[in-house]
Backbone as CSV, one residue per row, in Angstrom:
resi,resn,N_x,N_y,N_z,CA_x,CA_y,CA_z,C_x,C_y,C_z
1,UNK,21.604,-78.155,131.336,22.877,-78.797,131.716,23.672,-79.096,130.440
2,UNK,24.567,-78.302,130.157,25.465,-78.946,129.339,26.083,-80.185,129.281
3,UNK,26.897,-81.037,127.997,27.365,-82.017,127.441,27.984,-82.371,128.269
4,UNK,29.150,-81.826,128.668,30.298,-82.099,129.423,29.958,-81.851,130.906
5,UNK,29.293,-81.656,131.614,28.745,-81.753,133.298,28.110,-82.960,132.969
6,UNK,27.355,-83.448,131.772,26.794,-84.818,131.876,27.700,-85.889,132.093
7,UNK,28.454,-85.494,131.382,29.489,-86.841,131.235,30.139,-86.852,132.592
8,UNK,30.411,-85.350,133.343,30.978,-85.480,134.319,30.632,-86.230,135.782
9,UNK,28.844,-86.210,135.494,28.277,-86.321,136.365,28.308,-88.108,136.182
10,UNK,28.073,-88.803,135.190,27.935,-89.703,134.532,29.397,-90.360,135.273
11,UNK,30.379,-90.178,134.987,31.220,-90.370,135.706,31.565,-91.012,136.830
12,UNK,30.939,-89.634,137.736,30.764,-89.819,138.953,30.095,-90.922,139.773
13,UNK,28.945,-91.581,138.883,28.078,-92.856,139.417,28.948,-94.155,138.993
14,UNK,29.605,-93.780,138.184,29.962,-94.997,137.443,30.712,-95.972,138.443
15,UNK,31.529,-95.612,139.755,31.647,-96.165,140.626,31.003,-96.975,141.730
16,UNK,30.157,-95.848,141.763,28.748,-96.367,142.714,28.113,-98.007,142.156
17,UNK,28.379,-97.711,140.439,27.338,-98.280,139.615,28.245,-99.623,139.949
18,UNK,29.149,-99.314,139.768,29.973,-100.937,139.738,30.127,-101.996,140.939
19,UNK,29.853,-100.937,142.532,30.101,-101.487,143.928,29.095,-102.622,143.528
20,UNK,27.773,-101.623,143.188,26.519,-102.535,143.390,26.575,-104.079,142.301
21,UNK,26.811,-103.542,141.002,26.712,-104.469,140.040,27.631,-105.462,140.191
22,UNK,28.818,-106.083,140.699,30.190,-106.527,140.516,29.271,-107.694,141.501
23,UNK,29.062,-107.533,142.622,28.651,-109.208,143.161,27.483,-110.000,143.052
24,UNK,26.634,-108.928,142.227,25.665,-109.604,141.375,25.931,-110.252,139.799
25,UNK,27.079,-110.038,139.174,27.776,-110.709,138.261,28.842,-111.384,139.011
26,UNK,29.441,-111.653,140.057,30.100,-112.545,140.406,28.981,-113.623,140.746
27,UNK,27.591,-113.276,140.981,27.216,-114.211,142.218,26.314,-115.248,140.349
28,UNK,26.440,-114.464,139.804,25.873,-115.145,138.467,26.499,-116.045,137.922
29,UNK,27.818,-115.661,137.870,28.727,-116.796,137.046,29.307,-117.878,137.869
30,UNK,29.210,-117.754,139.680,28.988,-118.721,140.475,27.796,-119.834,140.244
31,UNK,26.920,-119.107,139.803,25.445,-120.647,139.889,25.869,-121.291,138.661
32,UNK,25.897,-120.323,137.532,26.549,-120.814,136.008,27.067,-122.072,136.484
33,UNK,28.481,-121.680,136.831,29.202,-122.523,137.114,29.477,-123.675,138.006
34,UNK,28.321,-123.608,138.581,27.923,-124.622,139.806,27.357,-125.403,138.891
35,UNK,26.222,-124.883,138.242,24.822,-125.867,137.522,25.541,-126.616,135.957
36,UNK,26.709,-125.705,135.675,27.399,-126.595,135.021,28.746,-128.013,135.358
37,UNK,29.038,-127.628,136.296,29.975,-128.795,136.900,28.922,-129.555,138.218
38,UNK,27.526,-129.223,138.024,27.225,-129.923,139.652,27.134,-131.422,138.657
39,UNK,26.438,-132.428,139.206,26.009,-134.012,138.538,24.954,-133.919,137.808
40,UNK,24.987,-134.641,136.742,24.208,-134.605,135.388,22.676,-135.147,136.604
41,UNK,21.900,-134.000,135.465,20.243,-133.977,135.329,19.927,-134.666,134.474
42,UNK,18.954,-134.978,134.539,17.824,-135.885,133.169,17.496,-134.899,132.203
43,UNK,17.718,-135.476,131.081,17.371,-134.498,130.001,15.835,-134.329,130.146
44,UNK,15.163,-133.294,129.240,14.412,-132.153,129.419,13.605,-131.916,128.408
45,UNK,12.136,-131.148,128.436,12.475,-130.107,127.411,12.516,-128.574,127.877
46,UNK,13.023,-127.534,127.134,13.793,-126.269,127.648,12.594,-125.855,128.009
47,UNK,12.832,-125.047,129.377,12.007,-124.403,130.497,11.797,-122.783,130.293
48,UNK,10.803,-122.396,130.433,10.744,-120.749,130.429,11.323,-120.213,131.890
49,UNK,11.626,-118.756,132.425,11.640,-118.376,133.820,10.412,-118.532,134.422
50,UNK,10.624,-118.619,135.731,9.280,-118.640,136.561,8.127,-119.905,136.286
51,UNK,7.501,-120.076,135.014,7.115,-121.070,134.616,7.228,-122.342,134.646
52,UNK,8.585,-122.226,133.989,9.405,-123.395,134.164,8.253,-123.938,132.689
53,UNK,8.057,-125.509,132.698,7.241,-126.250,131.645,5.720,-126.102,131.565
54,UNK,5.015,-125.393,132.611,3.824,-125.298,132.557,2.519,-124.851,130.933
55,UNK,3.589,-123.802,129.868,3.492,-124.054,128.977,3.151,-124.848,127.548
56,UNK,3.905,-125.948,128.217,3.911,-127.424,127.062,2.685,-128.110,127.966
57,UNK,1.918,-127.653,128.882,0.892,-128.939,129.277,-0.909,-128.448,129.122
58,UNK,-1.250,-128.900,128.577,-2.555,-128.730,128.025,-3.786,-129.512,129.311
59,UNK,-4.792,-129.520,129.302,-5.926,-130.231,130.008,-5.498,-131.580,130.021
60,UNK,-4.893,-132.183,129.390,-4.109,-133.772,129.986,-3.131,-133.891,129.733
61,UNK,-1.917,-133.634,131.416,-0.920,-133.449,131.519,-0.292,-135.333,131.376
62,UNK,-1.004,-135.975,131.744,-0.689,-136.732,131.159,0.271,-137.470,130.236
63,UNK,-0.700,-136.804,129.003,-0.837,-137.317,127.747,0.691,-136.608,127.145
64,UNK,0.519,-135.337,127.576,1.462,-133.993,126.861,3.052,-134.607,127.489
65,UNK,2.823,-135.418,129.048,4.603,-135.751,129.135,4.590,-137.018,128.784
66,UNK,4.018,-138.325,128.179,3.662,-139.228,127.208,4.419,-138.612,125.793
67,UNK,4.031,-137.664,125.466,4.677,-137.158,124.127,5.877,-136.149,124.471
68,UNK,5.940,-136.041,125.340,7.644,-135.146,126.115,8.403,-136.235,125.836
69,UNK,8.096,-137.408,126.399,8.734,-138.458,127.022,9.647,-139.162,125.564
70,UNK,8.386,-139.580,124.206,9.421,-140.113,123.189,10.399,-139.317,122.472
71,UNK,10.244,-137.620,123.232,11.501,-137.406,122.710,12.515,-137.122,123.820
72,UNK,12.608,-136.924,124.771,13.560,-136.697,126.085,13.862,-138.035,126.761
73,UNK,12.854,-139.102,126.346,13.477,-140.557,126.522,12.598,-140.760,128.447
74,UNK,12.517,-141.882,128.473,11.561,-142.432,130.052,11.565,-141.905,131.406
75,UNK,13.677,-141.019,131.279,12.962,-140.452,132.523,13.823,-138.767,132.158
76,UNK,13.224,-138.094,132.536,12.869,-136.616,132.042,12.665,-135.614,132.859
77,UNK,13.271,-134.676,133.011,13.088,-133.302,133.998,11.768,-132.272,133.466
78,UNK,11.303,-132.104,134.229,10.418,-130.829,134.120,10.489,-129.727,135.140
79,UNK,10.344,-128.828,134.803,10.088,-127.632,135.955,8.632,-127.037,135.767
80,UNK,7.456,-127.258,137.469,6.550,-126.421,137.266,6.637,-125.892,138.169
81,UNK,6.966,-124.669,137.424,6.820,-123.289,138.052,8.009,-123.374,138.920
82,UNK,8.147,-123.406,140.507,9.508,-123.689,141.425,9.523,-124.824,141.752
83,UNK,8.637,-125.378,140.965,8.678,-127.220,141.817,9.362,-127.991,140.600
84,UNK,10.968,-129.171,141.037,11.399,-129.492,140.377,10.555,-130.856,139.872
85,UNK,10.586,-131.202,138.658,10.121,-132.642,138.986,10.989,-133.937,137.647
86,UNK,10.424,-135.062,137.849,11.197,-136.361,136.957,10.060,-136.974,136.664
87,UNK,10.027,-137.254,135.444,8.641,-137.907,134.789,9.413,-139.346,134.543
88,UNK,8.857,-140.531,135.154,9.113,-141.696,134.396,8.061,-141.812,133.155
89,UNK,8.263,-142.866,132.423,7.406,-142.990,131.296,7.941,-144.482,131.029
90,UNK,9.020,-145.066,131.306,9.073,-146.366,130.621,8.928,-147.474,131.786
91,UNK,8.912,-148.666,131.893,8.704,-149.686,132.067,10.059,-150.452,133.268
92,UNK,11.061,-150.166,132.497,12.538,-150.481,133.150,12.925,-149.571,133.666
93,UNK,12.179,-148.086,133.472,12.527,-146.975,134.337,12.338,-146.886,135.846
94,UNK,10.551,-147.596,135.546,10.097,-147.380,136.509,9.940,-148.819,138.105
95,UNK,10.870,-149.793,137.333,11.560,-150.878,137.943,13.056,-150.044,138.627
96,UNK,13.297,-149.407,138.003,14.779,-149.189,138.965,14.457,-147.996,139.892
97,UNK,13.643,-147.171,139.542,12.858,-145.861,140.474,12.598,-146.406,141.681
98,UNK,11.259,-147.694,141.544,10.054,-147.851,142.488,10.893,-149.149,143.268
99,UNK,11.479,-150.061,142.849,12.507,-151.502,143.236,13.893,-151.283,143.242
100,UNK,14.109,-151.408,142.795,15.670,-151.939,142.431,16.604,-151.157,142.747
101,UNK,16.522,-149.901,142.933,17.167,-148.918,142.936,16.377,-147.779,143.516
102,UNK,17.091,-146.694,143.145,16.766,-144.750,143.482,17.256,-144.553,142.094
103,UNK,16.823,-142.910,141.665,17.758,-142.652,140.647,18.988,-142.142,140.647
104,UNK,19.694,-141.898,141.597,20.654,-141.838,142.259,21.587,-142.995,141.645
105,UNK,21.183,-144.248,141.991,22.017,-145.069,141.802,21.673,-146.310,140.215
106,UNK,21.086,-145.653,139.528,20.356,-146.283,138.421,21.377,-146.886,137.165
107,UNK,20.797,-147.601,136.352,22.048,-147.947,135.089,22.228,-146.820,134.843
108,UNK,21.930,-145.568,134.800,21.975,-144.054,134.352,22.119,-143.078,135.316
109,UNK,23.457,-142.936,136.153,23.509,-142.365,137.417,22.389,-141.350,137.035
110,UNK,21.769,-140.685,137.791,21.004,-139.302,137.426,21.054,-138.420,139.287
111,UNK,21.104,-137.329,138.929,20.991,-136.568,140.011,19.419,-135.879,140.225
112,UNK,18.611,-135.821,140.779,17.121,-135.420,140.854,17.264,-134.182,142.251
113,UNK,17.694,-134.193,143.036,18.043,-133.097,143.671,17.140,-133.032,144.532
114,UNK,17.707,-132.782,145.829,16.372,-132.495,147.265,14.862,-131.283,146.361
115,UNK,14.084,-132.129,146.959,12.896,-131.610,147.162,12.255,-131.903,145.581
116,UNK,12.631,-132.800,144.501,12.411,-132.891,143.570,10.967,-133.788,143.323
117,UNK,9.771,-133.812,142.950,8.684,-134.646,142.788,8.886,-135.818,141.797
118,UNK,8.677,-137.110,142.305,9.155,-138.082,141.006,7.311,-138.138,141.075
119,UNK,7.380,-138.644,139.416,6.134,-138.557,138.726,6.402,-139.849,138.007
120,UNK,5.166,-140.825,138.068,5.044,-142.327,137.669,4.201,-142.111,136.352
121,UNK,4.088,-141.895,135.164,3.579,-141.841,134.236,2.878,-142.892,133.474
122,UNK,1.648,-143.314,134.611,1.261,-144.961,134.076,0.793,-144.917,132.582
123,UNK,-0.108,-143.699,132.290,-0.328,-143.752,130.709,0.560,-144.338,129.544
124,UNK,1.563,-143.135,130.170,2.756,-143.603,129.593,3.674,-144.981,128.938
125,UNK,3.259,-145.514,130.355,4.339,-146.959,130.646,2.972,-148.495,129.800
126,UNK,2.034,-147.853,130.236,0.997,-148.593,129.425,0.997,-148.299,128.020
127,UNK,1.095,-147.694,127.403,1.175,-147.268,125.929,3.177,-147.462,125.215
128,UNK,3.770,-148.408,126.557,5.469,-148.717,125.710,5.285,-149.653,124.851
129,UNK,5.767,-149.030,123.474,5.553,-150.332,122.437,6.212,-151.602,122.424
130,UNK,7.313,-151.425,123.513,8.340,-152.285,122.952,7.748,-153.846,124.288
131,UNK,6.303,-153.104,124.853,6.154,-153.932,126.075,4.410,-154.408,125.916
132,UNK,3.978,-153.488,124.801,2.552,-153.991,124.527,2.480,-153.924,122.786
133,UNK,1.839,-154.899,122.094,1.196,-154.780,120.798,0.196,-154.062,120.924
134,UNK,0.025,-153.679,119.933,-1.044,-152.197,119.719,-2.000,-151.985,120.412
135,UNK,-1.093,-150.991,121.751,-1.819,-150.461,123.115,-2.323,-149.509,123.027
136,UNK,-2.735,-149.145,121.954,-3.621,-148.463,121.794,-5.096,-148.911,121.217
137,UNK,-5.443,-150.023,121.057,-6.317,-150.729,121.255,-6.880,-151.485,122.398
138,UNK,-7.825,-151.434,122.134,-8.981,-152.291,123.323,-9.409,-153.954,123.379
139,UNK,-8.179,-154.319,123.564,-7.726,-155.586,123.508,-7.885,-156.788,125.188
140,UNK,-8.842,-156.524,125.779,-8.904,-157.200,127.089,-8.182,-158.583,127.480
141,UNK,-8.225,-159.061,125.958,-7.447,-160.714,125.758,-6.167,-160.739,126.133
142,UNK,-5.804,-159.351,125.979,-4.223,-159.407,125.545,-3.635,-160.197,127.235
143,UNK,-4.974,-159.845,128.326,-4.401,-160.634,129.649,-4.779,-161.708,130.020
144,UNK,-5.634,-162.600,128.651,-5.562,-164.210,129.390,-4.887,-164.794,129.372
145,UNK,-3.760,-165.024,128.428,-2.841,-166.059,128.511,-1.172,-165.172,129.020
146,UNK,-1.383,-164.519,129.095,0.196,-163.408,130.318,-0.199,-163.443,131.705
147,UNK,1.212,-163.513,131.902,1.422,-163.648,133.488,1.042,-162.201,134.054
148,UNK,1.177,-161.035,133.100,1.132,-159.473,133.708,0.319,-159.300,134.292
149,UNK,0.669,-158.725,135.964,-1.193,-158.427,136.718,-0.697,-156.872,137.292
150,UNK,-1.517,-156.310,137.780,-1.920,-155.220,138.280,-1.250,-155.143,140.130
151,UNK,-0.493,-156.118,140.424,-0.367,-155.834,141.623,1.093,-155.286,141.813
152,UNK,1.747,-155.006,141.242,3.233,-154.661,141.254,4.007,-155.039,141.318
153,UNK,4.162,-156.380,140.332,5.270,-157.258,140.375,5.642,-157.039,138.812
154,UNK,4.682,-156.444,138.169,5.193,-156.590,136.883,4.778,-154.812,136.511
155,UNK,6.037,-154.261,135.576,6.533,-152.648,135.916,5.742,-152.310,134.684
156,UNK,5.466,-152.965,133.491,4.510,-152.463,132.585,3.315,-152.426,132.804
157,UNK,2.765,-152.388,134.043,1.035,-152.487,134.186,1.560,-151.878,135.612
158,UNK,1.363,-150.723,135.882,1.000,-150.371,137.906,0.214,-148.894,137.822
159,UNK,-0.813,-149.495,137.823,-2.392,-148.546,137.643,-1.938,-148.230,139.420
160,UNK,-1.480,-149.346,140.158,-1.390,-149.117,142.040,0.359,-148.534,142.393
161,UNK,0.602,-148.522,141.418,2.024,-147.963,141.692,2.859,-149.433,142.033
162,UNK,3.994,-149.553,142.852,4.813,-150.715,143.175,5.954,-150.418,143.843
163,UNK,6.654,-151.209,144.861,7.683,-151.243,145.155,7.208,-150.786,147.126
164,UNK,7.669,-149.833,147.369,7.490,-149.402,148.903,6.073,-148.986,148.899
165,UNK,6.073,-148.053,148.012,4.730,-147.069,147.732,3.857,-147.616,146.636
166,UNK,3.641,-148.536,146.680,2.380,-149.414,146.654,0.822,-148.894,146.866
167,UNK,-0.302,-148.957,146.402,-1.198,-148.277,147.183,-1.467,-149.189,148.744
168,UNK,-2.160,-148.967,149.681,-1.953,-149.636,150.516,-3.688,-150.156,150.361
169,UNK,-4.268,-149.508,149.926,-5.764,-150.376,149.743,-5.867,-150.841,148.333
170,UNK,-4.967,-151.973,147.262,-5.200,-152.511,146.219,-6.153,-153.204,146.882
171,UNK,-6.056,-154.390,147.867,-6.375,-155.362,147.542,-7.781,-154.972,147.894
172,UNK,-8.490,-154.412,149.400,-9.927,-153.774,149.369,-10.458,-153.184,148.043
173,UNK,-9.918,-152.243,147.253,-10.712,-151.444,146.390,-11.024,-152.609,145.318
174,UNK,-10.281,-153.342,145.027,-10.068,-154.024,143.750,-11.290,-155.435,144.162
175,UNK,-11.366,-155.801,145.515,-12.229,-156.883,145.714,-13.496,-156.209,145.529
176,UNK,-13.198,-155.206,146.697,-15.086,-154.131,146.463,-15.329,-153.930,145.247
177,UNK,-14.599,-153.656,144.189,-14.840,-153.009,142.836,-15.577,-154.483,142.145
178,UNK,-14.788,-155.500,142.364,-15.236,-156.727,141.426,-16.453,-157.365,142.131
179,UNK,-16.604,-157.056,143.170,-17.981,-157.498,143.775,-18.999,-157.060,143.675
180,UNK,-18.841,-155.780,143.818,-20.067,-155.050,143.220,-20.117,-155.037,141.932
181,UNK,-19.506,-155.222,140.909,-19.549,-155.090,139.749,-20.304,-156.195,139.287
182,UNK,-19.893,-157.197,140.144,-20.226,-158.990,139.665,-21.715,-158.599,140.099
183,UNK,-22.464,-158.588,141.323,-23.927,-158.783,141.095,-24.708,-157.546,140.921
184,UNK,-24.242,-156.225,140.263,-24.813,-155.570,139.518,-25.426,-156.121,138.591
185,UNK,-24.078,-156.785,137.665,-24.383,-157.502,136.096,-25.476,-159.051,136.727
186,UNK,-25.185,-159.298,137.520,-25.982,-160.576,137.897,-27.187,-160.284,138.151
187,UNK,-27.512,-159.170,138.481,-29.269,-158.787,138.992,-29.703,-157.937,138.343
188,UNK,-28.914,-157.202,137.083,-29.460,-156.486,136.452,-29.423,-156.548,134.934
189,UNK,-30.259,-156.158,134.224,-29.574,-155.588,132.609,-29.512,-154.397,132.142
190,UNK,-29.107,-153.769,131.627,-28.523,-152.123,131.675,-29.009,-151.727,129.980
191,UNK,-29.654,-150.574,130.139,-29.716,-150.062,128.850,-29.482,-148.633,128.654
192,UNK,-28.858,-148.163,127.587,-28.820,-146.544,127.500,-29.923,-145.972,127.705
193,UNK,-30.718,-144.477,127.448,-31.742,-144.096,127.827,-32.175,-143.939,126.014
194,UNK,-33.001,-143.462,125.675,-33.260,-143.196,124.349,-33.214,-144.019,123.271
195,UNK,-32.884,-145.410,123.585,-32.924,-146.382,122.788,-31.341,-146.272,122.131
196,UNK,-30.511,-145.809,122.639,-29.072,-145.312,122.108,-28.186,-147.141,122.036
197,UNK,-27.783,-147.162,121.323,-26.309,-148.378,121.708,-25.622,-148.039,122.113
198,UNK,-24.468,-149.046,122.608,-23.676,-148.921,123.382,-21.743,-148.477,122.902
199,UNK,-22.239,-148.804,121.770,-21.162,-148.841,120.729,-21.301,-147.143,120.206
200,UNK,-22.269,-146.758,120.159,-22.540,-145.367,119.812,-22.157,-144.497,121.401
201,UNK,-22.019,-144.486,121.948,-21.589,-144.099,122.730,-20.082,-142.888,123.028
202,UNK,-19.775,-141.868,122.901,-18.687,-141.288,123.100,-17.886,-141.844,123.724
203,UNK,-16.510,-142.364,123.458,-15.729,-142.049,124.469,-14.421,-141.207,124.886
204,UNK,-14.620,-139.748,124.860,-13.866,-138.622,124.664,-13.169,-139.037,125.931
205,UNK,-11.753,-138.051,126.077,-11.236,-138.084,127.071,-11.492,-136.876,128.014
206,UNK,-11.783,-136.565,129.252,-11.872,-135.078,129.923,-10.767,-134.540,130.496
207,UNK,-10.412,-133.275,130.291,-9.413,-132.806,130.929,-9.139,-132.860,132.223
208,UNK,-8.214,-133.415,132.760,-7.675,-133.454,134.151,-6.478,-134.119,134.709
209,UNK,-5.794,-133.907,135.792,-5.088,-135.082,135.973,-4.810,-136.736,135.650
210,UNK,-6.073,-136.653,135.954,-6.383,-138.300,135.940,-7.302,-138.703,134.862
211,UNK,-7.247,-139.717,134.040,-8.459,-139.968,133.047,-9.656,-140.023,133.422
212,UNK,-10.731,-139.558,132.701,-11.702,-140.310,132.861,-13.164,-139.656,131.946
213,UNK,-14.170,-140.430,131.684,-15.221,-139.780,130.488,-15.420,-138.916,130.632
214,UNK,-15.318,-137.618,129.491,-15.541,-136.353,128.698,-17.255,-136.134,128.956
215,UNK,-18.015,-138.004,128.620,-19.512,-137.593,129.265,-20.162,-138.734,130.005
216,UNK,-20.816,-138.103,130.889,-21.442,-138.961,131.941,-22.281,-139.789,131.164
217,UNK,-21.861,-141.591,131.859,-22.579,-142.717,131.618,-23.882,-143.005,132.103
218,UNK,-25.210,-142.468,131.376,-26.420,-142.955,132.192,-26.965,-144.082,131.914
219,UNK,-27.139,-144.896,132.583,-27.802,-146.043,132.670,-29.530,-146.884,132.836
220,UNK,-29.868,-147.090,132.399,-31.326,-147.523,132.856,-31.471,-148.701,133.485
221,UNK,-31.555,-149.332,134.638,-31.260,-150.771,134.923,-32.499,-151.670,135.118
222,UNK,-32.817,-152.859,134.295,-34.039,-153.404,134.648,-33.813,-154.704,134.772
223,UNK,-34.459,-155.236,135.933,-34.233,-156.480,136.569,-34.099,-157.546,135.877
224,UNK,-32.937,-158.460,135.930,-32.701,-159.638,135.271,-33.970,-160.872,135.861
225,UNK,-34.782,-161.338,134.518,-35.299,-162.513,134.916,-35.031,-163.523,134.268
226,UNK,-34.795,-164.472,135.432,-34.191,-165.759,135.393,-34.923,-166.694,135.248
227,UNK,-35.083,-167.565,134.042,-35.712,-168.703,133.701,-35.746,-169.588,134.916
């Protein structure tokens, strides 16, 4: 085939080529232009296609939007994969989210958009400096003389969440938990196996949603006797 039948032929599609292409570049610079004039989103960090943020999150997702968070600020967009979502992380964030408000109507109008997952980032909100002295220590004292408790009145501590969505069994789990806990320690004394301390002990973190020990706690328990 010669030069010039190419071009001729070449030509010839070039119409075809454009029916098809023209409302798939109209229909492009429509969303453009939607997603740029629709109502401000929560800042971010930048998303891959398809992915979306799944990328930036390691075995404790956690931890990884904890460190999203001091730079995109308490409340924060992510995309995983097609699921939109909003990470709280601060304290007053998560007072106007869970009480006071929607984010809709927040000191920070924000738009979150149907079908969007809000995400309560207790790690997060437990580790705000501006709401704990060095929370990153193992400081149990820090709750005898503060009013802060665990039931959802106060937005820097909600291990149970707060507001509507509350857990609905705090108060069972939390009595069962301290009851059994109380005459365990009352009828028993506990020792590592191997003559190990307790202080020697790992305490790694394990990958998952939710915290919890890297290695299983074994115990030896031998009966408390009472003078």
């Amino acid at each position: 085939m010669s030069i010039s039948n190419l071009i001729s032929l070449n030509q010839q599609w070039l119409p075809i080529l454009a029916v098809f292409l023209l409302p798939i570049f109209t229909l492009f610079l429509f969303k453009s232009k939607k997603r740029t004039e629709g109502p401000k989103l929560p800042p971010g960090p930048r998303r891959l296609p398809i992915i979306g943020n799944f990328h930036q999150l390691g075995d404790r997702p956690y931890y990884d939007f904890w460190k999203m968070s001091q730079k995109h600020g308490p409340v924060m967009r992510v995309q995983l994969g097609r699921s939109p979502g909003v990470v709280i992380s601060g304290a007053e964030a998560s007072r106007e989210a869970m009480k006071d408000h929607d984010l809709d109507t927040c000191s920070r109008p924000l738009s979150v958009g149907p079908g969007t997952t809000i995400f309560i980032n207790a790690y997060a909100i437990g580790r705000e400096p501006s709401k704990w002295e060095n929370p990153e220590e193992f400081y149990p004292e820090r709750f005898e003389n503060s009013d802060v408790d665990y039931r959802g009145s106060y937005f820097e501590l909600v291990p149970f969440g707060a507001g509507r969505r509350t857990c609905p069994g705090l108060a069972m789990g939390t009595t069962a938990v301290k009851y059994t806990l109380a005459n365990l320690l009352y009828g028993f004394d506990f020792e590592l196996p191997n003559g190990k301390k307790f202080e020697d002990f790992p305490m790694e973190e394990a990958g998952g949603p939710t915290i919890h020990n890297k290695h299983d706690l074994v115990l030896i328990p031998k009966k408390h006797e009472w003078d």
